[in-house]
N, C-alpha and C positions, 0 to 999 in steps of 0.2 A: 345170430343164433337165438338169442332172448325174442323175437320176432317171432321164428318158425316154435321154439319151447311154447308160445302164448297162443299162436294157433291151433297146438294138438291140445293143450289144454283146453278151449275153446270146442274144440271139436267131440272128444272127451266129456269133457260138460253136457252136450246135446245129448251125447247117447245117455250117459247117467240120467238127465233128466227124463229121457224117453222110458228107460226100464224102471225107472222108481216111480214114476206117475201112473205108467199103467199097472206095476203092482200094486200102488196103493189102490187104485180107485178100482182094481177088480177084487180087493181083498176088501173094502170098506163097503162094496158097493156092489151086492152080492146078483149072481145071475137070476132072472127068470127066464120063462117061456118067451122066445119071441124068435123074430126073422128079420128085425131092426139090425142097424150098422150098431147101436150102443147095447144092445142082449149080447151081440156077438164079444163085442169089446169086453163086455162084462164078463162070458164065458170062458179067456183066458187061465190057465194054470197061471196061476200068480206066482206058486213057489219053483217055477221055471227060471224067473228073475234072480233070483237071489245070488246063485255063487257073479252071475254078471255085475251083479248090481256091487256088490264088494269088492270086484277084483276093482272095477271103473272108477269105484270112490278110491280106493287104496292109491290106485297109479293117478289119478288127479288129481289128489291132496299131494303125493310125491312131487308131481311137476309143480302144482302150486309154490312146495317149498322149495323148490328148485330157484321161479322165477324170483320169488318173494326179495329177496337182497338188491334184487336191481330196481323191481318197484319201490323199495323204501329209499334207495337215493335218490331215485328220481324222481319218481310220482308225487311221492308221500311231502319231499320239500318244494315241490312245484304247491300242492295245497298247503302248506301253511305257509307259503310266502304269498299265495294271493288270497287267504283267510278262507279258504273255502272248507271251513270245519266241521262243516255234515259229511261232507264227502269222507275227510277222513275218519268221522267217528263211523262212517256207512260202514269201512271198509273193519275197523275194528268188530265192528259187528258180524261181517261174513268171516272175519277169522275165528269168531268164538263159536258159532255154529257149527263151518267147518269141524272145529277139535271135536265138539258135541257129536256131532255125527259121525266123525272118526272111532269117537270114545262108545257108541251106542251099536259098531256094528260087530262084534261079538254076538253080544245080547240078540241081535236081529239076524245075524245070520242061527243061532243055539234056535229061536225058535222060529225060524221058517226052513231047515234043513228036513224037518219030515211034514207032509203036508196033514193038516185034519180033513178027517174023515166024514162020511155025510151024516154020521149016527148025530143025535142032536143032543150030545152030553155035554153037563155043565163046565167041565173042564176044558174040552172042547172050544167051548161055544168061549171061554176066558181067551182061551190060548188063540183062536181067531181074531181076538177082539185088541188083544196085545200085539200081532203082527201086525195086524191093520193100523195099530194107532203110530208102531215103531217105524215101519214103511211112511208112514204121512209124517211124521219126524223128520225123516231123513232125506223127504221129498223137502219138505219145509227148505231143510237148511240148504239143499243143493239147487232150489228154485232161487232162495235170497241168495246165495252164492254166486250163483250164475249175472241175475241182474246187475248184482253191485260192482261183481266184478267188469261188467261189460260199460255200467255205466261211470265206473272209474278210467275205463279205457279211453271210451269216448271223451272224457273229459280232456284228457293229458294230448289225445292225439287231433283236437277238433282245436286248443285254448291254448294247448305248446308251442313250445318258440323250438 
């Protein structure tokens, strides 16, 4: 069971990292004119992503704490009985981002639920500037997320007995 729970997890992860990367980098990284494979990328409805992008972290943080109790007998005292204490400070590290990211998507869903407009008002132009930075937030924490977690995997399943 714990096996298939880390595989959707796993899976889960991908897609979150797919809809938060491309809402970040089409909200931070505004269209122009073009016919290029990256105008088009850019051309995206960013605020498309968003109820996705919440439901994906919501039920991935869930599985997370799901698998979490089996990772900490197991993983967690396979590293510190072979001293391998980056790994597990790695790992305290994707948990505190995780909660970060958990804790910021309110805030990040309140202001990508209505999209801005093309008028060029300062408010505007803030409130663009805030989604874009809270998207790359939360791209951040589900990118180091995804790594640490995989390369905690690897570890216990490449170095396990």
């Amino acid at each position: 069971m714990w096996t298939a729970l880390l595989i959707v997890h796993g899976l889960l992860a991908v897609l979150l990292l797919g809809a938060v990367t491309h809402q970040a980098l089409a909200a931070l990284w505004p269209t122009r004119d073009g016919a290029t494979m990256i105008s088009r990328f850019r051309r995206v409805s960013a605020p498309v992503y968003t109820n996705t992008v919440v439901i994906i972290f919501v039920i991935t943080f869930i599985i997370g704490a799901v698998i979490y109790p089996a990772y900490r007998l197991n993983v967690r005292t396979y590293l510190q009985d072979y001293r391998m204490f980056w790994a597990e400070g790695a790992f305290e590290i994707k948990e505190h981002l995780a909660a970060m990211g958990l804790f910021l998507l309110p805030l990040y869903w309140y202001l990508w639920r209505r999209p801005v407009t093309a008028a060029a008002h300062e408010t505007e132009r803030a409130q663009r500037i805030a989604q874009g930075a809270l998207a790359g937030l939360i791209a951040v924490a589900a990118w180091t997320s995804f790594f640490v977690g995989h390369i905690l995997n690897n570890i216990r399943g490449l170095f396990g007995t």
